[in-house]
N, C-alpha and C positions, 0 to 999 in steps of 0.2 A: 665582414668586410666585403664580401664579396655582392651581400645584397643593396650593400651601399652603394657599391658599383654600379649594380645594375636599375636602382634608383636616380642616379642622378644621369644615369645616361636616358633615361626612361621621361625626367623631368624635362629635361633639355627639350627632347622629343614634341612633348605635348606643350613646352612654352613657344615653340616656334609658330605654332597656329595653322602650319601646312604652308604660309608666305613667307616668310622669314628664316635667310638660311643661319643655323645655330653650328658652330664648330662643334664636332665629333667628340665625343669626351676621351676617346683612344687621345688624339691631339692633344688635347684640353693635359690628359695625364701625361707627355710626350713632352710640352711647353712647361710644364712646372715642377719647381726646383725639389717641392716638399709633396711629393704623391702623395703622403699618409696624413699629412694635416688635410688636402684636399679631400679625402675620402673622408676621413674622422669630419669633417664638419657637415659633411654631408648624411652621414649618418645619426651623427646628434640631431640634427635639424627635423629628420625622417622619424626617429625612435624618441626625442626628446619632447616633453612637455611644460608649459607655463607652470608654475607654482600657484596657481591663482588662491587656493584656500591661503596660503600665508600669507602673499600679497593684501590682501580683504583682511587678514588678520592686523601685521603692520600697520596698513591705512586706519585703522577701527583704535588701537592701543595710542599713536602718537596725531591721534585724533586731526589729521590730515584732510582735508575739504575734497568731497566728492567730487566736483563737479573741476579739480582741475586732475590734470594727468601728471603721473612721476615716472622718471626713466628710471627705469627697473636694471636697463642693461646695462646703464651707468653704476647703478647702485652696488651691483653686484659684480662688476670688474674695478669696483674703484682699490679692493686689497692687492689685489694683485698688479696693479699699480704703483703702490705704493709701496711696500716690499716685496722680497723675492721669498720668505720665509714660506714651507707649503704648511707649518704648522698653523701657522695665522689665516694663510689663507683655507684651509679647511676648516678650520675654525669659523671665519666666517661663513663659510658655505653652511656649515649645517647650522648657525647661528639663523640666520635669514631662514633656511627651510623647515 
C-alpha cells in the first residue's frame, strides 16, 4: 500500500511536465470518499499486467480478424456486470486467463 502511494504521488509529479499545476495527492486522498479503492487501483495499474499470451490465444481459437481490435476491458467486466455471484465471476477470471 504504501508503495502505491508513493507511486501515484510520484505519477502525478512527472504528468504535470513542470507547467501544469497537478493537486497534491495528500488532497487527492483528503477529497475522496473511498481512500482504498483509490490506492488499490493505483496499485493494480503499477503492479498489474496485460494477459497478452491469452488474449493472442482467444483471438487465434474463435478465429477473430487481426486487423480489427476487441475491447478486452469490456470482455472481462462484462461478469461482473451481470451478476454479483464471486463464484462466476472468478470463474471467469481464470476461464479468460
Amino acid at each position: 500500500m504504501i508503495s502505491a502511494v508513493k507511486l501515484l504521488g510520484q505519477s502525478q509529479t512527472a504528468a504535470a511536465g513542470g507547467t501544469t499545476k497537478v493537486e497534491p495527492f495528500s488532497t487527492k486522498l483528503l477529497n475522496t470518499k473511498k481512500v482504498s479503492s483509490l490506492v488499490y487501483k493505483k496499485l493494480v495499474k503499477s503492479k498489474g499486467s496485460t494477459p497478452i499470451n491469452s488474449q493472442k490465444k482467444w483471438l487465434e481459437d474463435c478465429d477473430y480478424p487481426d486487423n480489427e481490435s476487441l475491447n478486452w476491458t469490456s470482455a472481462y467486466l462484462l461478469t461482473s456486470q451481470c451478476t454479483k455471484s464471486t463464484k462466476l465471476i472468478e470463474f471467469q477470471f481464470k476461464f479468460l486467463h
